[in-house]
Biopython code that builds the backbone (N, CA, C, O; Angstrom):
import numpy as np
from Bio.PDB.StructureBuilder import StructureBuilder

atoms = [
    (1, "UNK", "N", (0.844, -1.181, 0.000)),
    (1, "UNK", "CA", (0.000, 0.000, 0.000)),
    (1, "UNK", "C", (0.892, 1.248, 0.000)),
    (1, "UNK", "O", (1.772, 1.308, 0.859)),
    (2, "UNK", "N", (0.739, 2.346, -0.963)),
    (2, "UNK", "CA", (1.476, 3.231, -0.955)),
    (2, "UNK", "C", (0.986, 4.467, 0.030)),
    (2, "UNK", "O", (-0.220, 4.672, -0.111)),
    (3, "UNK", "N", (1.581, 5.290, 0.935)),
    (3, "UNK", "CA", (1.187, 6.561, 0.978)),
    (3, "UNK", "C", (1.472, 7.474, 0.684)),
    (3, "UNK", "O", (2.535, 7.761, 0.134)),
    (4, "UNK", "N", (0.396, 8.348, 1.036)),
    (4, "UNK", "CA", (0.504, 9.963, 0.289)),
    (4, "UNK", "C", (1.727, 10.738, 0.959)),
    (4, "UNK", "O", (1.937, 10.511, 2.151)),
    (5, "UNK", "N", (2.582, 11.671, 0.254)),
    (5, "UNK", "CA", (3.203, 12.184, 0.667)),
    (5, "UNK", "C", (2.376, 13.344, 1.243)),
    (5, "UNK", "O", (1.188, 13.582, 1.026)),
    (6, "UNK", "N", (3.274, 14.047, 2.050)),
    (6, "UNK", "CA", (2.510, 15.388, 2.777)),
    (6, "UNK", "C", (3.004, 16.404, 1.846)),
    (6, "UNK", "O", (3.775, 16.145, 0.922)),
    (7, "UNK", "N", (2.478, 17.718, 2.147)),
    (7, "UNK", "CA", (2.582, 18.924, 1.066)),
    (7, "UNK", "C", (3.546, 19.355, 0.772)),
    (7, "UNK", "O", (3.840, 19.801, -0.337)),
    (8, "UNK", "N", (4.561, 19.264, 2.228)),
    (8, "UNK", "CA", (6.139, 20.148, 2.198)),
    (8, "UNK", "C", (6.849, 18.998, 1.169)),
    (8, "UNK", "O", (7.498, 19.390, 0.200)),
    (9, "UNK", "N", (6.708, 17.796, 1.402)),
    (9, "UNK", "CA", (7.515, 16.861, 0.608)),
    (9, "UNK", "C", (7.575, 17.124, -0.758)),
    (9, "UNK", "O", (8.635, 17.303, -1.358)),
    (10, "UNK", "N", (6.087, 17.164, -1.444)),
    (10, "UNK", "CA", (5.524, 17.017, -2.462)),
    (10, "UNK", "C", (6.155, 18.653, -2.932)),
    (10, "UNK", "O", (6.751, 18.693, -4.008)),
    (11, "UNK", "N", (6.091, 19.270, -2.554)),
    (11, "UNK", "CA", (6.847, 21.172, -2.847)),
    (11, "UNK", "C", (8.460, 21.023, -2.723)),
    (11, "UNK", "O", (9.055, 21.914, -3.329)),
    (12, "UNK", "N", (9.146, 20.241, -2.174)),
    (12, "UNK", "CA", (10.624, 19.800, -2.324)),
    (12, "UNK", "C", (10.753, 19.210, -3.551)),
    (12, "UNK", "O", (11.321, 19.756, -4.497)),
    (13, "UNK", "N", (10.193, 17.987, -3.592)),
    (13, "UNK", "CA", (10.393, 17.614, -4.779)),
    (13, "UNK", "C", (10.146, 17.542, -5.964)),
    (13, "UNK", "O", (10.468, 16.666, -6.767)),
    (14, "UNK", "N", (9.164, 19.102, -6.207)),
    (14, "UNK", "CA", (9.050, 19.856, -7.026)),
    (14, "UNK", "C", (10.356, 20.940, -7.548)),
    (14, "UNK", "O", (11.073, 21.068, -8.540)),
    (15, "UNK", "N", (10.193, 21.497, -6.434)),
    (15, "UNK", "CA", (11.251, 22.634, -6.243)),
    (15, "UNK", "C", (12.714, 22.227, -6.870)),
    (15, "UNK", "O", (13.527, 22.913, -7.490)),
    (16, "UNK", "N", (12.739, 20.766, -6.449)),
    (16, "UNK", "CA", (14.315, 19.817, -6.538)),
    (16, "UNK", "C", (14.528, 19.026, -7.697)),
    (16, "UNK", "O", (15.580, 18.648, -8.213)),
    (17, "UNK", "N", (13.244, 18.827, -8.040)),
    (17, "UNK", "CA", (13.341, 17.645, -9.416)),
    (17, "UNK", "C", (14.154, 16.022, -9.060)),
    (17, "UNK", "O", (14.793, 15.214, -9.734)),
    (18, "UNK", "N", (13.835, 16.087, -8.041)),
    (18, "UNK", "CA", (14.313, 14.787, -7.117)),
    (18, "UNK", "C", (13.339, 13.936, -6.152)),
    (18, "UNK", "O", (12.272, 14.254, -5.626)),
    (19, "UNK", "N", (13.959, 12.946, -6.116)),
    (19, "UNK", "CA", (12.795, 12.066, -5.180)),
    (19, "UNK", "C", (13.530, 12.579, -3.174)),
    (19, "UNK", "O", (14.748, 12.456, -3.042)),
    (20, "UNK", "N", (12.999, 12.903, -2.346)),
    (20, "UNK", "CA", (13.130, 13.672, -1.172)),
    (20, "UNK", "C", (14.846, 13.071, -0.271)),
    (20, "UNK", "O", (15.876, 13.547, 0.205)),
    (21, "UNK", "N", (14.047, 11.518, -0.546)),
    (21, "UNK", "CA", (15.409, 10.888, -0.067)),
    (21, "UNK", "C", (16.654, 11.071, -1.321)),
    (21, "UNK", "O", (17.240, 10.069, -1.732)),
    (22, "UNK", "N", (16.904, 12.153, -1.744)),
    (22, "UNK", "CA", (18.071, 12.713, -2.635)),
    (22, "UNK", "C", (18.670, 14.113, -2.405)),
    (22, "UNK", "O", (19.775, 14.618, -2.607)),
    (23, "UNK", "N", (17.435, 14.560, -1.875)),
    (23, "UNK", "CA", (17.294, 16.441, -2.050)),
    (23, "UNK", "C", (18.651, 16.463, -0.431)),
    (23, "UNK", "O", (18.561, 15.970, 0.693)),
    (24, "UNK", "N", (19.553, 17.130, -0.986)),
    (24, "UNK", "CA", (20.725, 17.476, 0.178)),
    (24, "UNK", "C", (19.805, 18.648, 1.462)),
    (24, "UNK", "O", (19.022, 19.551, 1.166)),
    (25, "UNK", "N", (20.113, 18.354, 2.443)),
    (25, "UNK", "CA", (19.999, 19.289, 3.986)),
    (25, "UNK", "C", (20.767, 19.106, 4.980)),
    (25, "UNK", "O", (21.808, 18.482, 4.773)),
    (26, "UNK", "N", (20.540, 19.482, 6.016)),
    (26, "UNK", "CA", (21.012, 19.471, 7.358)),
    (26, "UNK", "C", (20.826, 18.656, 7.990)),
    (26, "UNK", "O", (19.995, 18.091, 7.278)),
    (27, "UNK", "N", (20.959, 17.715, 9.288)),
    (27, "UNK", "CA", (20.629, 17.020, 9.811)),
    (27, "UNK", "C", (20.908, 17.823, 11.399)),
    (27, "UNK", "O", (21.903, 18.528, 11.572)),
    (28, "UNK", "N", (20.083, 17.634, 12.265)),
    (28, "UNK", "CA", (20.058, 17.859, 13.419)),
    (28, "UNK", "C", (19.822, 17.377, 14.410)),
    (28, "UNK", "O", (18.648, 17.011, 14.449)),
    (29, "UNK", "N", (20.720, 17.046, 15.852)),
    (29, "UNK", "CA", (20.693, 16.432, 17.201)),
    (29, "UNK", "C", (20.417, 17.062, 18.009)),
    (29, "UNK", "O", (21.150, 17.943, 18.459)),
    (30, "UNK", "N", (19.172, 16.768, 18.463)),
    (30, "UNK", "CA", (18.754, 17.880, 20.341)),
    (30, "UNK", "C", (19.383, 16.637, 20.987)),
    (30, "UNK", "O", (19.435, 15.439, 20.710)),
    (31, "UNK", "N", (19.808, 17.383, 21.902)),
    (31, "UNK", "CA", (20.010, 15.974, 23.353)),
    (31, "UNK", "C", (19.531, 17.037, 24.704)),
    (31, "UNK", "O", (19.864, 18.220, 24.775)),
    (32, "UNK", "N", (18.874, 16.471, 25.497)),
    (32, "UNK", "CA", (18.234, 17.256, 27.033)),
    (32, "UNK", "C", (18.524, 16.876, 28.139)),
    (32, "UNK", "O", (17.576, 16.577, 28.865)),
    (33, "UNK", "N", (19.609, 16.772, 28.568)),
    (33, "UNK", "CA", (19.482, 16.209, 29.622)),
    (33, "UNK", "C", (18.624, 15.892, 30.870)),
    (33, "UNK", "O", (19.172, 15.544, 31.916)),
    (34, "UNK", "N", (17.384, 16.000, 30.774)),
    (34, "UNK", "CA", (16.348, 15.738, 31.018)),
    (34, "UNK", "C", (15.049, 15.395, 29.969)),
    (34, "UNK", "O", (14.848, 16.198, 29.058)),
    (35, "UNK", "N", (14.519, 14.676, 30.046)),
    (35, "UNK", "CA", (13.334, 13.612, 28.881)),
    (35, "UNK", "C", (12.207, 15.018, 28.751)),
    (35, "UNK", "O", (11.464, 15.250, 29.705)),
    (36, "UNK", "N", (12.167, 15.833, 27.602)),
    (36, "UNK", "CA", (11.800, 16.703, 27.036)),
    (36, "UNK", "C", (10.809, 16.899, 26.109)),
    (36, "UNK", "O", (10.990, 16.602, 24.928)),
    (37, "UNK", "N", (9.468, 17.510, 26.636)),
    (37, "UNK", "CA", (8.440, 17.093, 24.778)),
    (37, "UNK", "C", (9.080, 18.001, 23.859)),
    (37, "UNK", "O", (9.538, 19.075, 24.250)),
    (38, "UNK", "N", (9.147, 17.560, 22.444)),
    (38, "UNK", "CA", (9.502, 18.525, 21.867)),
    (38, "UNK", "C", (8.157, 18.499, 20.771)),
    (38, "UNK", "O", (7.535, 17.489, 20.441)),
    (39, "UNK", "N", (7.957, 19.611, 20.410)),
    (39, "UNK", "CA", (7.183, 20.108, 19.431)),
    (39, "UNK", "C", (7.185, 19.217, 17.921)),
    (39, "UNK", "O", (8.324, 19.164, 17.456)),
    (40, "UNK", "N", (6.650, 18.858, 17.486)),
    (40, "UNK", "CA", (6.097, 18.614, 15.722)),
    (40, "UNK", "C", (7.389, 17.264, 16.132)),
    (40, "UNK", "O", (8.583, 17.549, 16.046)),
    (41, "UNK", "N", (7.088, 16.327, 16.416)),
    (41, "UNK", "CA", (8.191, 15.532, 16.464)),
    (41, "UNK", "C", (7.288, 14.099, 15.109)),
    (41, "UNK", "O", (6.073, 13.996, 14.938)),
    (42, "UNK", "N", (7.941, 13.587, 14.686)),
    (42, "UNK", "CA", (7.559, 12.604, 13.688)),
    (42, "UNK", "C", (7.111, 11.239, 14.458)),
    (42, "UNK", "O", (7.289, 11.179, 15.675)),
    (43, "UNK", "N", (6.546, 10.171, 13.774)),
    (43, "UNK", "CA", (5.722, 9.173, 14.340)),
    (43, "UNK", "C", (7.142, 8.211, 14.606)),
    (43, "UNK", "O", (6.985, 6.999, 14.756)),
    (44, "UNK", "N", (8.356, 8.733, 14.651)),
    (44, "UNK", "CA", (9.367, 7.773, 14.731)),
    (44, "UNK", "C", (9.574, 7.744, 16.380)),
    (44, "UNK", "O", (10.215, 6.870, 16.962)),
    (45, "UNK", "N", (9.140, 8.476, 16.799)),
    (45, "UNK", "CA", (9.332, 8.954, 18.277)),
    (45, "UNK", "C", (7.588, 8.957, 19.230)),
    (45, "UNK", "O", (6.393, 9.006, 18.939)),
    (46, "UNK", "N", (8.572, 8.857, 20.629)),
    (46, "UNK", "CA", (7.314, 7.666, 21.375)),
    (46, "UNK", "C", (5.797, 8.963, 21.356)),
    (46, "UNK", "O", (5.718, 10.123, 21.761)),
    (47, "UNK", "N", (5.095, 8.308, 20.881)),
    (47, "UNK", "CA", (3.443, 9.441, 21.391)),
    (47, "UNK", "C", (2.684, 8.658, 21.459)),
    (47, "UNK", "O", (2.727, 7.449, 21.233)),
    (48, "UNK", "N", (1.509, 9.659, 21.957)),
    (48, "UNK", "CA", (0.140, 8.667, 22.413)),
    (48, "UNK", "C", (-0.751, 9.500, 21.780)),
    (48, "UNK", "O", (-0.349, 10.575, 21.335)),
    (49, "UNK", "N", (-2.185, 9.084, 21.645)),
    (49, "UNK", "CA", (-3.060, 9.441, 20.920)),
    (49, "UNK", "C", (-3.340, 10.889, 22.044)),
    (49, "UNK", "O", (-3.080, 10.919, 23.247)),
    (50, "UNK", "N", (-3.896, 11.922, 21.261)),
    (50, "UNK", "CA", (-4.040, 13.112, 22.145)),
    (50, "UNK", "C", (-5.601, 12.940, 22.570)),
    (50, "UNK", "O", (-6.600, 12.622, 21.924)),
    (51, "UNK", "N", (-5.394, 13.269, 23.865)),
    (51, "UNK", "CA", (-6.677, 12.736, 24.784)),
    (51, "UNK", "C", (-7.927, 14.028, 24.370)),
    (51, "UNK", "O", (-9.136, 14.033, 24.604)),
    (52, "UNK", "N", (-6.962, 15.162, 23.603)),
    (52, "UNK", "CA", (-8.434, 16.344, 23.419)),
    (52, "UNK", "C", (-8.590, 16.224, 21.732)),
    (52, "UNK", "O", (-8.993, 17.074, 20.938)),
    (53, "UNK", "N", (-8.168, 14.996, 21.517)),
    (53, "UNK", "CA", (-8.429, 14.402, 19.925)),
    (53, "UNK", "C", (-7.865, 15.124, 18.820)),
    (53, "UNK", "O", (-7.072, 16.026, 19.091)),
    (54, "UNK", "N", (-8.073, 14.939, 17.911)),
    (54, "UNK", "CA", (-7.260, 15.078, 16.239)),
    (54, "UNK", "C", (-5.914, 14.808, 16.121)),
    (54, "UNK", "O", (-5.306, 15.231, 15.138)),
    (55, "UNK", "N", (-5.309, 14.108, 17.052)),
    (55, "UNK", "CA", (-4.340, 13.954, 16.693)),
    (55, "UNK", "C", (-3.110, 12.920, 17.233)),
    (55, "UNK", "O", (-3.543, 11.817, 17.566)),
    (56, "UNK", "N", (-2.134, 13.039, 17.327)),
    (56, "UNK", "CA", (-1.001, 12.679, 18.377)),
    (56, "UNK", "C", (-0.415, 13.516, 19.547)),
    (56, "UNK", "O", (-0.657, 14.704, 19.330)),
    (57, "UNK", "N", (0.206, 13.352, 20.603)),
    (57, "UNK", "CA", (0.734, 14.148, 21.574)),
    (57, "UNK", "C", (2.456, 13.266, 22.004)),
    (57, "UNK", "O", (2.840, 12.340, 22.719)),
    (58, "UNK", "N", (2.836, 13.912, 21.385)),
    (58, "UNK", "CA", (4.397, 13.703, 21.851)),
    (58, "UNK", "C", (4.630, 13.451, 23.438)),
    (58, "UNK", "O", (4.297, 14.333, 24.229)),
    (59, "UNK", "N", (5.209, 12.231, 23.898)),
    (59, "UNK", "CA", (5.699, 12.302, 24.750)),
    (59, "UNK", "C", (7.395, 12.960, 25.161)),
    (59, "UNK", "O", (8.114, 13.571, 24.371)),
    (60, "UNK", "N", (7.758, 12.586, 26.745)),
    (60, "UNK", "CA", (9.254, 13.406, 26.591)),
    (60, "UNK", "C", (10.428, 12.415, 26.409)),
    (60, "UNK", "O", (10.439, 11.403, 27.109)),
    (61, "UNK", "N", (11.659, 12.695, 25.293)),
    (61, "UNK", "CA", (12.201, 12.325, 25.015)),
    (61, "UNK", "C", (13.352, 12.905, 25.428)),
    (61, "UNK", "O", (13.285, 14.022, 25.940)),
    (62, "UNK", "N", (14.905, 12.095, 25.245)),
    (62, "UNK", "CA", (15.918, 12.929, 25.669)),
    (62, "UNK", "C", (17.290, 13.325, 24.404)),
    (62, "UNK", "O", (18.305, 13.964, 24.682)),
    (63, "UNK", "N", (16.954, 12.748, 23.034)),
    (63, "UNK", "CA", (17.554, 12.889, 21.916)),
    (63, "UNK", "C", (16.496, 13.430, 20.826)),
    (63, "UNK", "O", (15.471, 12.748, 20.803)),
    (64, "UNK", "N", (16.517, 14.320, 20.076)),
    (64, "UNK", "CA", (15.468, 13.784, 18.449)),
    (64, "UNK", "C", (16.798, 14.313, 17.589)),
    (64, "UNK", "O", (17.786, 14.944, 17.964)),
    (65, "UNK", "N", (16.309, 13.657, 15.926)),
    (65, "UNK", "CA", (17.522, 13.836, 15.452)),
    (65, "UNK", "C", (16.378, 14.286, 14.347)),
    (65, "UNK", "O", (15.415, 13.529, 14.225)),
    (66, "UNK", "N", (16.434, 15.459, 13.550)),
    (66, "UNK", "CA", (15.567, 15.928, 11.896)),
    (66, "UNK", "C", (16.501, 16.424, 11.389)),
    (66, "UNK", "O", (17.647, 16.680, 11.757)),
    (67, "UNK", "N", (15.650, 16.617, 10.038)),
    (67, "UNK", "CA", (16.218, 17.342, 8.619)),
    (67, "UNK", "C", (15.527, 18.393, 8.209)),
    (67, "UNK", "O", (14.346, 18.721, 8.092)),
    (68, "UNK", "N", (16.739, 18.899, 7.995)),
    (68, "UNK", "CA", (15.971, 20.121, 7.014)),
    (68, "UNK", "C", (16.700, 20.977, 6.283)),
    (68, "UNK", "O", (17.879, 21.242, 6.519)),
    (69, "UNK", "N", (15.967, 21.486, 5.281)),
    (69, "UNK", "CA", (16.486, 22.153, 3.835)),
    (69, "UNK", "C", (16.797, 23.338, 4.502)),
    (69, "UNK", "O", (17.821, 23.797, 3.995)),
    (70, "UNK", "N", (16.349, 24.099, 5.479)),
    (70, "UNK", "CA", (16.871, 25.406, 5.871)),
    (70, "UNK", "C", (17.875, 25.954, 5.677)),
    (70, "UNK", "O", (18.738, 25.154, 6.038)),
    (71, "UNK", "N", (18.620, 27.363, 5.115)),
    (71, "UNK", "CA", (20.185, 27.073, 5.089)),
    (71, "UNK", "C", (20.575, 27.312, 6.494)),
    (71, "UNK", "O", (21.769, 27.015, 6.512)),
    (72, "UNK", "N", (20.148, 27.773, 7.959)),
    (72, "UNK", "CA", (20.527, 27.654, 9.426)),
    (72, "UNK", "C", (19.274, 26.638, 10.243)),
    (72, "UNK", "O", (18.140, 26.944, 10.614)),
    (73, "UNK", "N", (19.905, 25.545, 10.315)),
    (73, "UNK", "CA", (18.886, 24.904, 11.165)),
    (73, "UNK", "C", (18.256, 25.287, 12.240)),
    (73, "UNK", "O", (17.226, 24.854, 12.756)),
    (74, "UNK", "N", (19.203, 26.431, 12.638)),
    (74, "UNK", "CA", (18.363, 26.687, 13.808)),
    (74, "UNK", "C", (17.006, 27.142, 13.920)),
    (74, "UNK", "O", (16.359, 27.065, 14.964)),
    (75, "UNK", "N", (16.517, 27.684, 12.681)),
    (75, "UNK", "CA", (15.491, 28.145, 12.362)),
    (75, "UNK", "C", (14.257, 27.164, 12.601)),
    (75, "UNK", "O", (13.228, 27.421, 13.225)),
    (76, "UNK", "N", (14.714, 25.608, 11.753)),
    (76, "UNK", "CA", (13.774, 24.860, 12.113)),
    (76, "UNK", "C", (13.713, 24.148, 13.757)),
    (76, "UNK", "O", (12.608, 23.831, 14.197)),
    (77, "UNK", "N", (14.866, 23.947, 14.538)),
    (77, "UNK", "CA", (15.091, 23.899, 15.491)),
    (77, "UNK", "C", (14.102, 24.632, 16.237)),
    (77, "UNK", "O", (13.313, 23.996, 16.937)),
    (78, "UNK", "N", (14.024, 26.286, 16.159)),
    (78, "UNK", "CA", (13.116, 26.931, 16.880)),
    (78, "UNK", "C", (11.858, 26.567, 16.986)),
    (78, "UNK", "O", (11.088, 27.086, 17.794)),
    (79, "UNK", "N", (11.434, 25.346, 15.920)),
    (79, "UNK", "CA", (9.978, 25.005, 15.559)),
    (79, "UNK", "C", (9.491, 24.051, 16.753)),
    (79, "UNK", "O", (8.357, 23.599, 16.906)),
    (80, "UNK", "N", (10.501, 23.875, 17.478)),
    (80, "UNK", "CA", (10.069, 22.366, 17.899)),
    (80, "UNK", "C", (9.850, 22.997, 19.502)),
    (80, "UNK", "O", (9.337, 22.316, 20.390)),
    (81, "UNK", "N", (10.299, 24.330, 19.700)),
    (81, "UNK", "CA", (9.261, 24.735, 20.968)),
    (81, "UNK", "C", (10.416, 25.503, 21.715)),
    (81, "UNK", "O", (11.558, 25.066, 21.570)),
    (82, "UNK", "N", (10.250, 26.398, 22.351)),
    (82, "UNK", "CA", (11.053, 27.610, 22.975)),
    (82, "UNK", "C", (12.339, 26.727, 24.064)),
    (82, "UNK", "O", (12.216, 25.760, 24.815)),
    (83, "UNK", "N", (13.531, 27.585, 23.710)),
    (83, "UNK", "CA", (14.623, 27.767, 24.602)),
    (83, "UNK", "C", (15.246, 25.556, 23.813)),
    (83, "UNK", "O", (15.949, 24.695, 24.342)),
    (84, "UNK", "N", (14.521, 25.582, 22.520)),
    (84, "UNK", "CA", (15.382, 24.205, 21.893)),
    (84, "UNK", "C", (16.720, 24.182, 21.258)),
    (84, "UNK", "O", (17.219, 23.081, 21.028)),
    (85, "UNK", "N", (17.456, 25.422, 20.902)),
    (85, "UNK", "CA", (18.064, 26.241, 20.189)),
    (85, "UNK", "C", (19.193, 25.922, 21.431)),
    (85, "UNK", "O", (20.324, 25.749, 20.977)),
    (86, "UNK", "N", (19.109, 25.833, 22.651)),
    (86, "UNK", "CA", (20.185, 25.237, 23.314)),
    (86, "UNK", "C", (20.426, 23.751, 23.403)),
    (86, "UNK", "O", (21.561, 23.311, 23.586)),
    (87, "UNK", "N", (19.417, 23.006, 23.280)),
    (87, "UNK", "CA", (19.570, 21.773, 23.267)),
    (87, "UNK", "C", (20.802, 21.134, 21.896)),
    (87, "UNK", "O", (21.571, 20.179, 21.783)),
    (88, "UNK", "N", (20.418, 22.233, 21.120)),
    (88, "UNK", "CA", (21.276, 22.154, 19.623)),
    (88, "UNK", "C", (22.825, 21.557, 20.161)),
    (88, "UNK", "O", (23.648, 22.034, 20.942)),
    (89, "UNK", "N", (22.803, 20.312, 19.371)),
    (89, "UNK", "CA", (24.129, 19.244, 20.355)),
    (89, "UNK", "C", (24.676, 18.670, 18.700)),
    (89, "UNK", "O", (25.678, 17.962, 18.809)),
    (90, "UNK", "N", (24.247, 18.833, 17.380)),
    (90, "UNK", "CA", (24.942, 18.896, 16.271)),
    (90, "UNK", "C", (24.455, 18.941, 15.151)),
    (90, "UNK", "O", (23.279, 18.605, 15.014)),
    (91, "UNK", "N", (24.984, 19.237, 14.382)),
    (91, "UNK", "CA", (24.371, 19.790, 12.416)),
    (91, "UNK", "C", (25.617, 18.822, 11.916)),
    (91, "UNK", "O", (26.759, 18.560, 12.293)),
    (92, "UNK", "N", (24.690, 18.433, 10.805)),
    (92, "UNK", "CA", (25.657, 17.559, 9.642)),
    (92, "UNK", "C", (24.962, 17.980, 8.180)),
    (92, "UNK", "O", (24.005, 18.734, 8.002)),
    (93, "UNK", "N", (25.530, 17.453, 7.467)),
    (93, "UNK", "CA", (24.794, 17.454, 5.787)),
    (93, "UNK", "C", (24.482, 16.285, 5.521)),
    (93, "UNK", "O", (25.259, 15.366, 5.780)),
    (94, "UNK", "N", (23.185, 16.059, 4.903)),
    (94, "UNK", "CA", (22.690, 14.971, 4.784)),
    (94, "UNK", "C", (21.671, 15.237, 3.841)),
    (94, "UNK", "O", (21.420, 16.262, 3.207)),
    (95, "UNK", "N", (20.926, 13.708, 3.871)),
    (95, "UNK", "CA", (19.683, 13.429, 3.149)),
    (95, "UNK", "C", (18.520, 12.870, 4.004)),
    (95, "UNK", "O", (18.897, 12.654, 5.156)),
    (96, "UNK", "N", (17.533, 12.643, 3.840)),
    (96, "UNK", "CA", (16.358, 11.788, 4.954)),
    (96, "UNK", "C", (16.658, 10.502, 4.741)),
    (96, "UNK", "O", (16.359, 9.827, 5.726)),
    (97, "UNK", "N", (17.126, 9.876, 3.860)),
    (97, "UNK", "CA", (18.297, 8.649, 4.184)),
    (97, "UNK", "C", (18.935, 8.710, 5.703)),
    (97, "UNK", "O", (18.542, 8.220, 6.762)),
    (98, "UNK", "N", (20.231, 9.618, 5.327)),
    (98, "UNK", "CA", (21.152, 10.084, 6.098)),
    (98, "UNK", "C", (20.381, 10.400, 7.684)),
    (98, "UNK", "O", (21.234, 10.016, 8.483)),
    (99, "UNK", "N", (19.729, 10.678, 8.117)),
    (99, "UNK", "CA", (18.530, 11.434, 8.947)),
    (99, "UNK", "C", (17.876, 9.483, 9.404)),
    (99, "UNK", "O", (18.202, 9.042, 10.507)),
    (100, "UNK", "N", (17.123, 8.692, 8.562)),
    (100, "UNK", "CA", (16.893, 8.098, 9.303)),
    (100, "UNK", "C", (18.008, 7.040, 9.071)),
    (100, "UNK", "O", (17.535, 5.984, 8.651)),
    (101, "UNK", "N", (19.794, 7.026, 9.280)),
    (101, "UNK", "CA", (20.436, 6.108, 9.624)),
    (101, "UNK", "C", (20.861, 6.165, 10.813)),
    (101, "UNK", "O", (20.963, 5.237, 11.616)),
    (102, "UNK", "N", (21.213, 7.660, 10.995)),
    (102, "UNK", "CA", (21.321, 8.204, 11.980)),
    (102, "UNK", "C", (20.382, 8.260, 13.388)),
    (102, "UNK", "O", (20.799, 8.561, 14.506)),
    (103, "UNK", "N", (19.489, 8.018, 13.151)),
    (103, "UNK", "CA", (18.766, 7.819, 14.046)),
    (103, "UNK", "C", (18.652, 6.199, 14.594)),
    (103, "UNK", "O", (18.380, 6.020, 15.781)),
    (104, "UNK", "N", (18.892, 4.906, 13.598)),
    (104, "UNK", "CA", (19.085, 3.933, 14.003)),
    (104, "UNK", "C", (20.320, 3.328, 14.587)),
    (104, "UNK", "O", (20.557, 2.370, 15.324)),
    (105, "UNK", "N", (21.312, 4.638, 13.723)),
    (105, "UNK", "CA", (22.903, 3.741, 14.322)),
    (105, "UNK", "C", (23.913, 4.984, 15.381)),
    (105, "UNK", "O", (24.929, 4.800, 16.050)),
    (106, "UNK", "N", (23.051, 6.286, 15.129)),
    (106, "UNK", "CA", (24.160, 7.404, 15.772)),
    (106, "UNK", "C", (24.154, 7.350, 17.195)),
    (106, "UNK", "O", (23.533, 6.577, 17.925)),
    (107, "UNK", "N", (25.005, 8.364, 17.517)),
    (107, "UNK", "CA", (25.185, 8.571, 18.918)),
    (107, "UNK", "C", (25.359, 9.846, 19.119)),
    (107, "UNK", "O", (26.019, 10.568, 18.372)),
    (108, "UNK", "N", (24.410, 10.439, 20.787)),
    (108, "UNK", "CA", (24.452, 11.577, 20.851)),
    (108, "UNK", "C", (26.212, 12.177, 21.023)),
    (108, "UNK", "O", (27.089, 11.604, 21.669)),
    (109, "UNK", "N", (26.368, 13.541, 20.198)),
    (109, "UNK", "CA", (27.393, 14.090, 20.228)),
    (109, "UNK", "C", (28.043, 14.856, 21.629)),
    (109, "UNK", "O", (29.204, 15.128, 21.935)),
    (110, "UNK", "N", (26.865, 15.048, 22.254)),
    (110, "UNK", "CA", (27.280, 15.540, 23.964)),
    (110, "UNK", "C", (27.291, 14.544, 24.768)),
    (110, "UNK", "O", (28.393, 14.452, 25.310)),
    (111, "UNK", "N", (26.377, 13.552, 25.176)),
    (111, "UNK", "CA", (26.731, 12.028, 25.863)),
    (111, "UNK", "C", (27.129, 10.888, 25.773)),
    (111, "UNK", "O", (27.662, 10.053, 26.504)),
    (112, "UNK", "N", (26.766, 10.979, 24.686)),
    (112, "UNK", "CA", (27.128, 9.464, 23.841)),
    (112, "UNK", "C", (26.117, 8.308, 23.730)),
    (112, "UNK", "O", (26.333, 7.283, 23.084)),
    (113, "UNK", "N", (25.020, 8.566, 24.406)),
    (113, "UNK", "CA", (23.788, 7.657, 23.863)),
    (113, "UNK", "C", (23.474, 7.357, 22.649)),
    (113, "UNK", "O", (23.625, 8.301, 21.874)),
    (114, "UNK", "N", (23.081, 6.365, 22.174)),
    (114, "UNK", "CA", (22.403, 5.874, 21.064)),
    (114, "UNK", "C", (21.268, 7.019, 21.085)),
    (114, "UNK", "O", (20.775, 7.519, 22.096)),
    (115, "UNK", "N", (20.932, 7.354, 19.605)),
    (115, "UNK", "CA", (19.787, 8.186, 19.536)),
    (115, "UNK", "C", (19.005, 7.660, 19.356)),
    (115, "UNK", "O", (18.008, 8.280, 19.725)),
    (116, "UNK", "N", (18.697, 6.411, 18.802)),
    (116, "UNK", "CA", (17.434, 5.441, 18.440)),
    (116, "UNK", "C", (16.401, 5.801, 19.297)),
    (116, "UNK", "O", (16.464, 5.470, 20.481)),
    (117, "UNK", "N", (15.305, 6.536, 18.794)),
    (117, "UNK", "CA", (14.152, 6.785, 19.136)),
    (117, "UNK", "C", (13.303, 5.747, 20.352)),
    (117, "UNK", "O", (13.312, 4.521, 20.240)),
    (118, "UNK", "N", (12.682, 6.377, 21.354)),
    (118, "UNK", "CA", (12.612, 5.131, 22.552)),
    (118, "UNK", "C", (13.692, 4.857, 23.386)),
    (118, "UNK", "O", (13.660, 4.074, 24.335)),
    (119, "UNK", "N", (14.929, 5.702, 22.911)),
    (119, "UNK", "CA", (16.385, 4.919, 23.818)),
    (119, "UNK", "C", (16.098, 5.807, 25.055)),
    (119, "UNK", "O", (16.806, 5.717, 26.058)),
]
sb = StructureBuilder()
sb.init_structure("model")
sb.init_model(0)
sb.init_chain("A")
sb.init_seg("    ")
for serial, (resi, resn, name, xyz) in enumerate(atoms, 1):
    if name == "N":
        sb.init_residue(resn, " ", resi, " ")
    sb.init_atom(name, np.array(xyz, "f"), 0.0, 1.0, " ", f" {name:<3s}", serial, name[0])
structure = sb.get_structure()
């Protein structure tokens, strides 16, 4: 069964003339030393159904690792909810390949935990 891509995807790979897992970005590591919700986090990371409905609700985590085309990540960084912009623990260049290998095999750059989502 195939799914639909979402809008931003579908406008990248317009914009790019590429399939998404090609289009070059940033890659980014929060680490918290304390288990942290963060904002707009992806279904790769632990949530529960949101109890006031439509949706999902992020639980707190203590790594997330995203991508993005931004040319300063921090920008998208700021998305994920106030004072995250310190959590900022590393930037790489990558692809959403790159983004989800990293998330199965990396390690945080300030502690050294596995980032694997759930760790």
């Amino acid at each position: 069964m195939e799914t639909t891509k979402p809008d931003w995807v579908l406008a990248l790979e317009a914009k790019h003339g590429l399939p998404i897992e090609q289009i070059p970005g940033s890659i980014y590591v929060l680490h918290f030393d304390e288990p942290t919700v963060v904002a707009s986090v992806s279904r790769d990371y632990p949530h529960e159904p949101d109890p006031k409905g439509g949706g999902l609700r992020s639980l707190p985590i203590r790594h997330y690792v995203g991508w993005t085309q931004q040319a300063d990540p921090r920008r998208r960084v700021y998305r994920h909810g106030r004072g995250m912009a310190q959590a900022l623990a590393g930037v790489s260049t990558g692809t959403t390949l790159d983004e989800q290998e990293m998330k199965r095999t990396g390690c945080c750059p300030t502690c050294g935990d596995p980032l694997r989502p759930g760790d």
